[in-house]
GUPADREN-246366 format. One record per residue: x, y, z of N, C-alpha, C, O in turn; residue in three letters; residue number from 1. Coordinates in steps of 0.05 Angstrom, whole numbers. Example, Ala and Ser with C-alpha at 12.3 -4.5 7.8 and 13.67 -1.06 7.14 Angstrom:
<lumvos>
LUMVO    n.xx    n.yy    n.zz   ca.xx   ca.yy   ca.zz    c.xx    c.yy    c.zz    o.xx    o.yy    o.zz  residuo  num
LUMVO     264    -114     156     246     -90     156     264     -66     156     285     -66     169      ALA    1
LUMVO     257     -45     142     273     -21     143     258       1     157     268      23     161      SER    2
</lumvos>
This chain:
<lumvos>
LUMVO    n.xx    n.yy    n.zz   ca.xx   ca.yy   ca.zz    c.xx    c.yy    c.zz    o.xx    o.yy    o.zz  residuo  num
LUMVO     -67    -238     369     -70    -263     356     -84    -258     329    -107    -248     328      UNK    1
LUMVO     -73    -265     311     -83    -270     281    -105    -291     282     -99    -311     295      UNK    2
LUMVO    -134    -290     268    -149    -304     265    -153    -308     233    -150    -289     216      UNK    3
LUMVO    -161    -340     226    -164    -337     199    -197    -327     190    -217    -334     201      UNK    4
LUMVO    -195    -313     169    -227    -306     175    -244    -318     142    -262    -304     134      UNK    5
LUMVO    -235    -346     124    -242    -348     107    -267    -368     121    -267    -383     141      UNK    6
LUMVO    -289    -359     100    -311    -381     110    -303    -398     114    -280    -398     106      UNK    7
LUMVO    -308    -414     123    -296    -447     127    -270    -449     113    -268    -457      90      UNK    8
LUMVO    -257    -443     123    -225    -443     120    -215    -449      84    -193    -458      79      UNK    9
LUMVO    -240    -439      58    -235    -441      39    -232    -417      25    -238    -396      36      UNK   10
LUMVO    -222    -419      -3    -214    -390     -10    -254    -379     -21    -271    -393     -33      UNK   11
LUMVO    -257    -354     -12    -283    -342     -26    -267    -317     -29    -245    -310     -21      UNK   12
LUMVO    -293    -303     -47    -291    -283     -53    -276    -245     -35    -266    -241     -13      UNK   13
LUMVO    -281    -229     -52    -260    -212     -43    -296    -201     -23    -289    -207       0      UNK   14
LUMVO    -314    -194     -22    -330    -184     -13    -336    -203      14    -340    -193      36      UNK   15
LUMVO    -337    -235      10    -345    -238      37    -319    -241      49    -321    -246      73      UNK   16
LUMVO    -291    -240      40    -274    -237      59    -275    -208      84    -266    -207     106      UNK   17
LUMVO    -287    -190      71    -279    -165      82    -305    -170     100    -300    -166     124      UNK   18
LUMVO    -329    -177      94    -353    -180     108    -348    -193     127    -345    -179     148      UNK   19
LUMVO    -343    -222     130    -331    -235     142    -311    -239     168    -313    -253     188      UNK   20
LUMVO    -288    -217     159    -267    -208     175    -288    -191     200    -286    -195     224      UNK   21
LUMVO    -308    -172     187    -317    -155     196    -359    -162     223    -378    -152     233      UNK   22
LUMVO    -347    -182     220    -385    -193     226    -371    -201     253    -356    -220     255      UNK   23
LUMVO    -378    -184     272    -379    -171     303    -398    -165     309    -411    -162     288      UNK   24
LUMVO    -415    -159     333    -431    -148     337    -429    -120     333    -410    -107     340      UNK   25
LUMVO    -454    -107     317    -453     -73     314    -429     -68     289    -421     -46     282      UNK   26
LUMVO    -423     -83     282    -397     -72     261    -403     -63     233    -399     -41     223      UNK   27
LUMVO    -418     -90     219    -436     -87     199    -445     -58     196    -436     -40     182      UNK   28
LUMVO    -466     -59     211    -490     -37     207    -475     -11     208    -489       8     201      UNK   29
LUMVO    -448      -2     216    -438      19     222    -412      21     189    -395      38     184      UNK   30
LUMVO    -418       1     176    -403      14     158    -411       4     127    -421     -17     120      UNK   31
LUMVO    -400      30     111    -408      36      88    -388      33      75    -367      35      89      UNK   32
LUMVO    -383      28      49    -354      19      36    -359      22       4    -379      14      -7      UNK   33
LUMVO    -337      34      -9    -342      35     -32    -304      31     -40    -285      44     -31      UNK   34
LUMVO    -305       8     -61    -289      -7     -70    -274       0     -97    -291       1    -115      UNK   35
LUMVO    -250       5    -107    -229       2    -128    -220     -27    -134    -212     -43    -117      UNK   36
LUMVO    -222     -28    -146    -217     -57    -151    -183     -56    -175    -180     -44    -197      UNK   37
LUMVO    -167     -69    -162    -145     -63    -188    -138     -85    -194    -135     -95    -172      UNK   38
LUMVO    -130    -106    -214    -119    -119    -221    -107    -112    -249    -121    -105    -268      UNK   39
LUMVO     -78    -113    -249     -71    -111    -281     -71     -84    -293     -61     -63    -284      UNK   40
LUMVO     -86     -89    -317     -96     -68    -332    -129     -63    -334    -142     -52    -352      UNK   41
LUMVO    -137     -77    -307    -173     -69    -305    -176     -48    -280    -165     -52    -258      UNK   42
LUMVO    -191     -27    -285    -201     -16    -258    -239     -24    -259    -254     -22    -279      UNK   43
LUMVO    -245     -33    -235    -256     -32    -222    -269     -28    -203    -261     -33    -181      UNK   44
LUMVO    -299     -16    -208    -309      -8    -184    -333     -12    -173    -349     -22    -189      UNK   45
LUMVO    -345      -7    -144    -364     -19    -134    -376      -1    -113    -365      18    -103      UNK   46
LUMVO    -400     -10    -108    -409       8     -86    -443      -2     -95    -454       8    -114      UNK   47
LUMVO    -455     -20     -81    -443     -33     -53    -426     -60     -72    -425     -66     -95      UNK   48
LUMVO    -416     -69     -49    -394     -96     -61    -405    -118     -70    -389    -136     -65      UNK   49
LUMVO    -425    -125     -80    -436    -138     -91    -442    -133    -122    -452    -150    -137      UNK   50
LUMVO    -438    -117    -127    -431    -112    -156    -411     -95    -176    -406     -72    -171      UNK   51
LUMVO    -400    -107    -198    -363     -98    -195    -377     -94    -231    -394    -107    -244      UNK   52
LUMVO    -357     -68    -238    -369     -56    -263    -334     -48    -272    -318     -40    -255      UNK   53
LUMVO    -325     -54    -304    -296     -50    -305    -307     -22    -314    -331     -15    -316      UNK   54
LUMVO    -281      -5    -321    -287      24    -320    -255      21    -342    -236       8    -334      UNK   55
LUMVO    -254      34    -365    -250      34    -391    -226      60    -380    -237      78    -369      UNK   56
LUMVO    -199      61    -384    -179      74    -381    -149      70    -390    -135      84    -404      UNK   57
LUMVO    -142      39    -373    -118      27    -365    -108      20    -400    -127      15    -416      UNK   58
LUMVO     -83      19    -409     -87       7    -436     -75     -21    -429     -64     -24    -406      UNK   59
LUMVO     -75     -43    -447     -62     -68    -443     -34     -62    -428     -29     -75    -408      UNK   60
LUMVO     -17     -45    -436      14     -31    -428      14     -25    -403      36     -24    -392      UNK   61
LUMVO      -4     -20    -390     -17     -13    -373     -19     -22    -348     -43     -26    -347      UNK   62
LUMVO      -4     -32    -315      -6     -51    -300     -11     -21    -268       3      -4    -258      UNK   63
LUMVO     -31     -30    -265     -41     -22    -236     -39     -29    -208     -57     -46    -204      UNK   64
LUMVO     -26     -24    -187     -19     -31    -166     -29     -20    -144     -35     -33    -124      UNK   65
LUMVO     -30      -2    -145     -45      12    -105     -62      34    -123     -56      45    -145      UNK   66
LUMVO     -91      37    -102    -103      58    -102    -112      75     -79    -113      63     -58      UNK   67
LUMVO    -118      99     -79    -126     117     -51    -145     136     -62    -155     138     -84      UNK   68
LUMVO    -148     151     -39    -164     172     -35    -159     198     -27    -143     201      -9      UNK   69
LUMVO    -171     220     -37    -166     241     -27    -172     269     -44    -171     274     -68      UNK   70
LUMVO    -176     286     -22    -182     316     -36    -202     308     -59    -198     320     -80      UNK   71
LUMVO    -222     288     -58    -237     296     -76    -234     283    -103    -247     287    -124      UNK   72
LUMVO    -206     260     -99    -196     241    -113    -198     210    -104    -199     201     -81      UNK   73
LUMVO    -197     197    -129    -188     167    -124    -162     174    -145    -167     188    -165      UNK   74
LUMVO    -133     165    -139    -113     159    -148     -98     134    -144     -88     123    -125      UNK   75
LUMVO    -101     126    -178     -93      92    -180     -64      97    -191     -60     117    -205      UNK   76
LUMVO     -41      79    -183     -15      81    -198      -6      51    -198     -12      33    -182      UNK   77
LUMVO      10      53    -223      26      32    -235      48      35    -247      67      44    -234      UNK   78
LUMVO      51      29    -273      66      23    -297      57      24    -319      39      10    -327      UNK   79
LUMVO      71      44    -336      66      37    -366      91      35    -383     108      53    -386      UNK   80
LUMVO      93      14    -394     120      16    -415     138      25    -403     155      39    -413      UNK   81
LUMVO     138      17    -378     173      18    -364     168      55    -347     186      65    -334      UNK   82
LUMVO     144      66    -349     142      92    -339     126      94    -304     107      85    -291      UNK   83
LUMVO     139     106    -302     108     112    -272      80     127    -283      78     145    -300      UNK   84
LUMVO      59     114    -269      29     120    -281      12     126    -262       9     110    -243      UNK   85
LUMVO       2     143    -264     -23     153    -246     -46     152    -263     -46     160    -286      UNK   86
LUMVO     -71     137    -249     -99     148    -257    -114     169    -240    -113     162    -216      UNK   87
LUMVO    -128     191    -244    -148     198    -227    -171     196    -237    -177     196    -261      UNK   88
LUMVO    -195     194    -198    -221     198    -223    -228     207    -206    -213     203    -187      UNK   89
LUMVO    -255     225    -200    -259     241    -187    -296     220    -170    -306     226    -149      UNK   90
LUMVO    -306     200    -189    -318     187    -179    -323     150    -189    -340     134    -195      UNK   91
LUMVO    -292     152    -186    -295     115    -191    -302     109    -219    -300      85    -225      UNK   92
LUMVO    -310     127    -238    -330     115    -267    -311     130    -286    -305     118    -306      UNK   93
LUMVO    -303     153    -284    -279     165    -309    -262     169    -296    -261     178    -273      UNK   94
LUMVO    -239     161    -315    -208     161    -310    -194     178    -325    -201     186    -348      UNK   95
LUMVO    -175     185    -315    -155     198    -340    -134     191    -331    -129     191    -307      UNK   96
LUMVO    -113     182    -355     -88     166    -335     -68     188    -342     -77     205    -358      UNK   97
LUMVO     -41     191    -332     -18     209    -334      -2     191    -333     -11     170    -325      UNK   98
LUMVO      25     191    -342      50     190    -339      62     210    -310      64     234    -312      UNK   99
LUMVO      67     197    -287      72     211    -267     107     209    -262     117     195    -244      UNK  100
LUMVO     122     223    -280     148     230    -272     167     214    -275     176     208    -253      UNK  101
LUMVO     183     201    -296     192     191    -305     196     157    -303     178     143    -292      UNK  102
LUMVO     216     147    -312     213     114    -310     209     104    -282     211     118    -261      UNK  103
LUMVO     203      79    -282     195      65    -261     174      50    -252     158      45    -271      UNK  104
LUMVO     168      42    -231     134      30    -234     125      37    -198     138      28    -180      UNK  105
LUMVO     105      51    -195      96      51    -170      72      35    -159      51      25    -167      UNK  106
LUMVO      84      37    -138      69      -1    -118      53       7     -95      41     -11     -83      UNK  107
LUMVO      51      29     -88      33      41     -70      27      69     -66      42      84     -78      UNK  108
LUMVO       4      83     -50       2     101     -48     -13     114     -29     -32      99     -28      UNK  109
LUMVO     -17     132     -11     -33     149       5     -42     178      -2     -32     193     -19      UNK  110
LUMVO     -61     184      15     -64     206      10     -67     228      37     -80     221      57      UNK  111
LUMVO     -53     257      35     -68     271      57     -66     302      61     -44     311      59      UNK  112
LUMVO     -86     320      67     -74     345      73     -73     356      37     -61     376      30      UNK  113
LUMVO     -85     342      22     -85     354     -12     -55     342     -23     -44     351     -43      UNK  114
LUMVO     -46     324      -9     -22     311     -24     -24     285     -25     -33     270      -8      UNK  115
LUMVO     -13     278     -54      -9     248     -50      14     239     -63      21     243     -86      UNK  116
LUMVO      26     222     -40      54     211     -40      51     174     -49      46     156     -33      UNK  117
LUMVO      56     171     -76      63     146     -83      89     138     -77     106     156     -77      UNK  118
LUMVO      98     107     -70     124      98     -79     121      84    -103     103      84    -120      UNK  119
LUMVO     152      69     -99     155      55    -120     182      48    -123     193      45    -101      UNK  120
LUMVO     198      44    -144     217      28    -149     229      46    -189     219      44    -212      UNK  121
LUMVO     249      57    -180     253      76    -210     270      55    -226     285      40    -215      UNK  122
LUMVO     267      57    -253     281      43    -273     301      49    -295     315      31    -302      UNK  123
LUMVO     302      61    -302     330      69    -318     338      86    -301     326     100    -285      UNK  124
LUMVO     360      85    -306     387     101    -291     404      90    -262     423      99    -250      UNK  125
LUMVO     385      62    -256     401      46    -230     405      23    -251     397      15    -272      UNK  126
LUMVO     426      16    -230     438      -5    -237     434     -26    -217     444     -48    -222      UNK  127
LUMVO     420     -21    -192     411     -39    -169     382     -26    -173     370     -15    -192      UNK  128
LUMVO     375     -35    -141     348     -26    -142     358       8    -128     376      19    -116      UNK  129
LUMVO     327      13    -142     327      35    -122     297      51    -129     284      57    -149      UNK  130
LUMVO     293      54     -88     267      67     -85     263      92     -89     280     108     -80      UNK  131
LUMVO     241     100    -102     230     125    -103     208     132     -91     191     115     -85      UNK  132
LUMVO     205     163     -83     187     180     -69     179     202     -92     193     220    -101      UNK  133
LUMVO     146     192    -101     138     222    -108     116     239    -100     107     231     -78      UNK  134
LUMVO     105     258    -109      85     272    -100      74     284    -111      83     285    -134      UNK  135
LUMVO      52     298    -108      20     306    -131      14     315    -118      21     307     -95      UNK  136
LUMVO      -6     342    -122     -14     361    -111     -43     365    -116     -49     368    -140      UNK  137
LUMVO     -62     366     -97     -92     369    -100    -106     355    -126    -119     335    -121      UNK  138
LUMVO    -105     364    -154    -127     347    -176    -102     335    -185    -106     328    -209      UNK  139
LUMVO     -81     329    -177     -65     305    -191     -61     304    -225     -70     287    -241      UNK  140
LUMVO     -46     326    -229     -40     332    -249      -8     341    -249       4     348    -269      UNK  141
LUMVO       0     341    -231      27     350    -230      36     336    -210      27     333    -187      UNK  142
LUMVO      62     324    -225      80     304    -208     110     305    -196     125     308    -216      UNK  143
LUMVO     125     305    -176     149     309    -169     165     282    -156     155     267    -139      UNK  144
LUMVO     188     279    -167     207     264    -144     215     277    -128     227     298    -132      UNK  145
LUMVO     209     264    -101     233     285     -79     257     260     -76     279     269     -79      UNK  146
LUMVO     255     233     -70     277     217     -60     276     197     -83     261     191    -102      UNK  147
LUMVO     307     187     -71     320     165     -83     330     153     -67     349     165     -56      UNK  148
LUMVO     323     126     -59     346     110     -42     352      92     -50     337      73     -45      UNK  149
LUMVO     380      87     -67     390      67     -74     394      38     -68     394      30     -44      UNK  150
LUMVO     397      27     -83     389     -11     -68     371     -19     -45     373     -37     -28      UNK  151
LUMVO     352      -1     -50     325       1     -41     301       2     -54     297      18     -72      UNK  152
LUMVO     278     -20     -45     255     -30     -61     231     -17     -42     230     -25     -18      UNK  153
LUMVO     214       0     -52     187       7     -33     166      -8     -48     162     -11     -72      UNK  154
LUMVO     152     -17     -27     124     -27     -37     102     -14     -20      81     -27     -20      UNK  155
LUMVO     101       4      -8      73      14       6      80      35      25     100      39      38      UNK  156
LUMVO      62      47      23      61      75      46      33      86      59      12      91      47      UNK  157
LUMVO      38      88      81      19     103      95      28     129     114      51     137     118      UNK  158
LUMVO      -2     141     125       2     167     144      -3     163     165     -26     157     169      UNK  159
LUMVO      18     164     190      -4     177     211      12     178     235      31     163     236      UNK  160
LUMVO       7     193     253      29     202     279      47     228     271      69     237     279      UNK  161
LUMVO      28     237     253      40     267     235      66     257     221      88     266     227      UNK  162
LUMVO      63     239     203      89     236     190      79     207     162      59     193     163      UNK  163
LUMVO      95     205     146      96     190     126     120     171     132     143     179     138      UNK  164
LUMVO     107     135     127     126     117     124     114      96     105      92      87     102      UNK  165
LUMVO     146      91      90     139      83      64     160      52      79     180      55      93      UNK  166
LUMVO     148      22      70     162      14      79     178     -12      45     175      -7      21      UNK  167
LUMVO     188     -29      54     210     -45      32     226     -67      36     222     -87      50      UNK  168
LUMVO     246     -60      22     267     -77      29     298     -70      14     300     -68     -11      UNK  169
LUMVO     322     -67      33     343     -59      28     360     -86      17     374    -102      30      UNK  170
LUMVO     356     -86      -4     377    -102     -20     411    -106     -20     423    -128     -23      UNK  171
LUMVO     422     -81     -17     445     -84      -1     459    -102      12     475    -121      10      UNK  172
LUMVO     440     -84      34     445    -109      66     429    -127      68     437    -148      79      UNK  173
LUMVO     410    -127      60     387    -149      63     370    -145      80     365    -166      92      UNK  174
LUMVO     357    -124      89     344    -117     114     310    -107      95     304     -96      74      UNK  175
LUMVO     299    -116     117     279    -101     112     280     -60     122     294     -52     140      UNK  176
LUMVO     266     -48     110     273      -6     106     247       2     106     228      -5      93      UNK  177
LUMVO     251      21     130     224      41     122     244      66     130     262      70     146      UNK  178
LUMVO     228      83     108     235     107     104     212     132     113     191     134     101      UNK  179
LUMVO     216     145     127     202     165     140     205     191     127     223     198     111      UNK  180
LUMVO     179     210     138     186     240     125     157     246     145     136     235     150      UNK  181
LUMVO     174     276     154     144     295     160     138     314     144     123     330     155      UNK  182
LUMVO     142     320     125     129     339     105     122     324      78     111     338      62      UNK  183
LUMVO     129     296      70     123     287      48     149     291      23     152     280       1      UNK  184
LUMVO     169     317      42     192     322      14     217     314      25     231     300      11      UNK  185
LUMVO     228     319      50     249     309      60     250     277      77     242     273     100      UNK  186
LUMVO     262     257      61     262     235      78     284     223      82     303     226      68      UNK  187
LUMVO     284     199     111     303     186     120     302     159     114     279     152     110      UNK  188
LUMVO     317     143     111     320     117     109     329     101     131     353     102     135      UNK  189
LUMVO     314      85     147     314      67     172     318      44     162     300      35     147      UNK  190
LUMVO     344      27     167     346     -10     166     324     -26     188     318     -12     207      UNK  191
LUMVO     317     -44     189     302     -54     216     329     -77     229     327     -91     248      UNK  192
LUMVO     351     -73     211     372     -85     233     386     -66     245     406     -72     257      UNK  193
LUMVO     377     -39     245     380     -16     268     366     -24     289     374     -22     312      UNK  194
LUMVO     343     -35     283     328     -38     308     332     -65     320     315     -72     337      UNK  195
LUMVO     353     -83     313     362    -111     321     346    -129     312     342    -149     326      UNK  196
LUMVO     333    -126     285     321    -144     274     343    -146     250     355    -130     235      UNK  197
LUMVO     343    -182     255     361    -196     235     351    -204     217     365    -207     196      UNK  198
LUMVO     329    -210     218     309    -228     195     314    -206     170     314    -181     173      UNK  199
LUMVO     317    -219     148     321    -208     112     288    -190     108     281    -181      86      UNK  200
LUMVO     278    -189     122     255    -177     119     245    -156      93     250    -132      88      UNK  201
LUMVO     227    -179      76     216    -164      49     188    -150      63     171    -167      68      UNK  202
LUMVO     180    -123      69     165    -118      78     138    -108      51     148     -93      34      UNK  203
LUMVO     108    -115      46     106    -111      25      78     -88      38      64     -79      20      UNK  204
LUMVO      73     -82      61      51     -70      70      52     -61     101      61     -71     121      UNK  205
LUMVO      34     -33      95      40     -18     113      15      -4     128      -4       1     112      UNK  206
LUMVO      13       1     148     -16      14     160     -10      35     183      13      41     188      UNK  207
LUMVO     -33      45     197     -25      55     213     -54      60     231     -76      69     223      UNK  208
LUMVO     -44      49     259     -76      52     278     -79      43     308     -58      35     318      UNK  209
LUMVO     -93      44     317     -94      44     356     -63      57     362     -52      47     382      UNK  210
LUMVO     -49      76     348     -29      87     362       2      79     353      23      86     363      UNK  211
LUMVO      -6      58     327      14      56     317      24      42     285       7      39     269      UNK  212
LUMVO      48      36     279      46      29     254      50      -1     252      59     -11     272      UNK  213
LUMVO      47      -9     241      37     -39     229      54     -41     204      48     -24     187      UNK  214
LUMVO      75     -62     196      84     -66     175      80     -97     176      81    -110     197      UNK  215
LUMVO      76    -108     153      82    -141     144      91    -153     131      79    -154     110      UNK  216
LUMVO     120    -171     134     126    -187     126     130    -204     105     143    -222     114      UNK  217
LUMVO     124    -209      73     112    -221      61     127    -254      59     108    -269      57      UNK  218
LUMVO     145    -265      59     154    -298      66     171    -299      85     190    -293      71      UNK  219
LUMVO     182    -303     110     154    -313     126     135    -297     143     145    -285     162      UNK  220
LUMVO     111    -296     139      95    -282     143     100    -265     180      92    -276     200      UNK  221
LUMVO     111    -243     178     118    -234     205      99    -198     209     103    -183     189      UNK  222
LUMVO      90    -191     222      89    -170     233     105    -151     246     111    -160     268      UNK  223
LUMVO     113    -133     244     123    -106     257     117     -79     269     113     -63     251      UNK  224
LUMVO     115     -67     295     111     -49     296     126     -26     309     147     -31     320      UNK  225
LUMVO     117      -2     310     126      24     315     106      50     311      89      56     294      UNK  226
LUMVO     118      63     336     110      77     343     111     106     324      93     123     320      UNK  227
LUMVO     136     105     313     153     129     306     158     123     264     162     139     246      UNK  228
LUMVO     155      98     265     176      89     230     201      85     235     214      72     218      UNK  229
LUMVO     211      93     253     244      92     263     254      61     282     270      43     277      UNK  230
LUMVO     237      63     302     241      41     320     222      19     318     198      24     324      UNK  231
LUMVO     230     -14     307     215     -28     300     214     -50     324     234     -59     336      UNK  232
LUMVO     188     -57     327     189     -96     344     181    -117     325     167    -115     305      UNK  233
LUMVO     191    -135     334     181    -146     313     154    -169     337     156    -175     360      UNK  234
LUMVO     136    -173     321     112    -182     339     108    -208     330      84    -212     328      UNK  235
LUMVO     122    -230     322     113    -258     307     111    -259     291     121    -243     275      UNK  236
LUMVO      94    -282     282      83    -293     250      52    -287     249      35    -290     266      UNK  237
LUMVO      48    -277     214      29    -274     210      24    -295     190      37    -297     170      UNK  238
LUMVO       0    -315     196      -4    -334     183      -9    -327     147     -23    -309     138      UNK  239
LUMVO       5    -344     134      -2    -347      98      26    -325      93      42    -322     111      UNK  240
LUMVO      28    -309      62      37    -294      53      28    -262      64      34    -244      47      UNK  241
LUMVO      22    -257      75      14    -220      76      24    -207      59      49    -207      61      UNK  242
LUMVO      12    -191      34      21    -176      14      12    -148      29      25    -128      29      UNK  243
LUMVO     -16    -152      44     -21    -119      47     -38    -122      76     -49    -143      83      UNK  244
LUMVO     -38     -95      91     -56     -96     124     -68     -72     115     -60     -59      96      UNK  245
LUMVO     -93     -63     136    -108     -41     127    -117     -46     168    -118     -66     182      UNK  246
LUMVO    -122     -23     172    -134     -15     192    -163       0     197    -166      23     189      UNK  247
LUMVO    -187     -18     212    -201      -1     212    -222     -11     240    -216     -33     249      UNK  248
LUMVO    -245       3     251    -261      -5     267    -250     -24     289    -262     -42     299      UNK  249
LUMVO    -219     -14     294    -213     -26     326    -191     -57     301    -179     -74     315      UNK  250
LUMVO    -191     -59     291    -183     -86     278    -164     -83     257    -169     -68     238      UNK  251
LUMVO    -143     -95     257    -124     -99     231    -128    -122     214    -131    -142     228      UNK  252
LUMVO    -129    -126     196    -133    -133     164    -114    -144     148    -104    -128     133      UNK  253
LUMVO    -105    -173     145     -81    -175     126     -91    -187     113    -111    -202     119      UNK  254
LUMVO     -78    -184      84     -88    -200      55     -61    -214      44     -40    -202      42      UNK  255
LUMVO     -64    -239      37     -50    -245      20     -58    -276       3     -70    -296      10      UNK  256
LUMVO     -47    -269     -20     -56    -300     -35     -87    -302     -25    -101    -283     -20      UNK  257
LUMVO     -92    -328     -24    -122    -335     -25    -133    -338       9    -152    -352      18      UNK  258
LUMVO    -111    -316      27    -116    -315      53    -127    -283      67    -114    -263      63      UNK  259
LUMVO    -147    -281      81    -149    -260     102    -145    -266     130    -150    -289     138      UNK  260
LUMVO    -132    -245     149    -133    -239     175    -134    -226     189    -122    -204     190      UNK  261
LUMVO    -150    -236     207    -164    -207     233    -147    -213     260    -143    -233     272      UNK  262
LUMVO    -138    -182     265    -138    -181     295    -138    -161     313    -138    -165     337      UNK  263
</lumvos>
């Protein structure tokens, strides 16, 4: 069951939503959190969440979409002037941005094992959509495409069950797609009307936790899961828009518009 977790069922802020979601007995006191903040062409950051400082990098051209962690990195990616963009910083306060591998704009990203695999959506040279897979290696300075899947849109990726799934939506057919890989370079492309799901499913977020993966829905707000990235259920409605879920402390997390949800 989805619970709504805005104070009094009004829109507040990004800090007591997460507080909020999170105020259990014992939950609080057990966790520590340090925050990216992306909108646009601002990075932001925080620690503790109560105070948000912009951090001088992004240019106006400049549009930011997912950030992560890892090896010793924060890695932010977007768009610049029609290109794929990476920022790294090594502590939230200096950036250095790259051009990460030719046109396109990337919409999410993970990290693991000294790799990090962004998606995204490439731009010159299709004539439909089509999703891309790239990859960066330890200080994120060097960037690769491994995939292309045509009339295919990715918006998010996560790790876990020893494998990478990036999930979307297949334009084509109209299905919602997640695309799998266990090494990060070779991947497959899954319809979720393989798995007898009919719904047009724009999937815009992805997680992974208590043993499995978590995708959501973004109009009308539905959940999905799987064990594998391959075989999907679909589990109901998730109340509002869900743009994004995060997993943590026993609890899943959806955000969207001026809504949070716990369950």
């Amino acid at each position: 069951m989805w619970v709504d977790r805005r104070p009094g069922g009004s829109v507040c802020n990004l800090t007591q939503h997460i507080l909020n979601c999170m105020k259990t007995p014992n939950r609080i006191a057990s966790v520590v959190l340090t925050v990216i903040w992306l909108v646009g062409s601002n990075l932001s950051f925080a620690s503790p969440l109560d105070r948000w400082e912009a951090r001088d990098g992004p240019l106006p051209s400049d549009y930011l979409h997912a950030v992560t962690w890892g090896n010793g990195l924060f890695v932010a990616v977007g768009t610049s002037a029609g290109n794929t963009l990476a920022f790294t910083s090594p502590d939230g306060i200096t950036w250095r941005g790259r051009l990460a591998n030719g046109p396109g704009t990337l919409t999410g990203v993970t990290s693991v094992g000294g790799m990090f695999v962004p998606v995204g959506n490439k731009g010159a040279g299709c004539s439909i959509d089509c999703g891309i897979v790239q990859m960066g290696y330890a200080n994120g300075e060097a960037w690769f495409e491994r995939a292309v899947f045509p009339s295919n849109r990715l918006y998010a990726v996560t790790y876990g069950n020893q494998r990478f799934v990036a999930v979307g939506y297949d334009s084509g057919v109209g299905s919602g797609v997640a695309v799998t890989s266990m090494d990060g370079v070779n991947w497959t492309s899954h319809r979720l009307l393989e798995s007898g799901i009919t719904s047009s499913a724009i999937l815009t977020g992805v997680t992974y936790g208590d043993g499995m993966f978590v995708a959501v829905e973004f109009s009308p707000g539905t959940a999905f899961t799987s064990v594998d990235g391959v075989n999907w259920t679909n589990r109901g409605n998730v109340p509002g828009q869900p743009h994004a879920i995060t997993y943590g402390d026993g609890l899943f997390a959806v955000a969207g518009g001026p809504e949070l949800f716990c369950c």
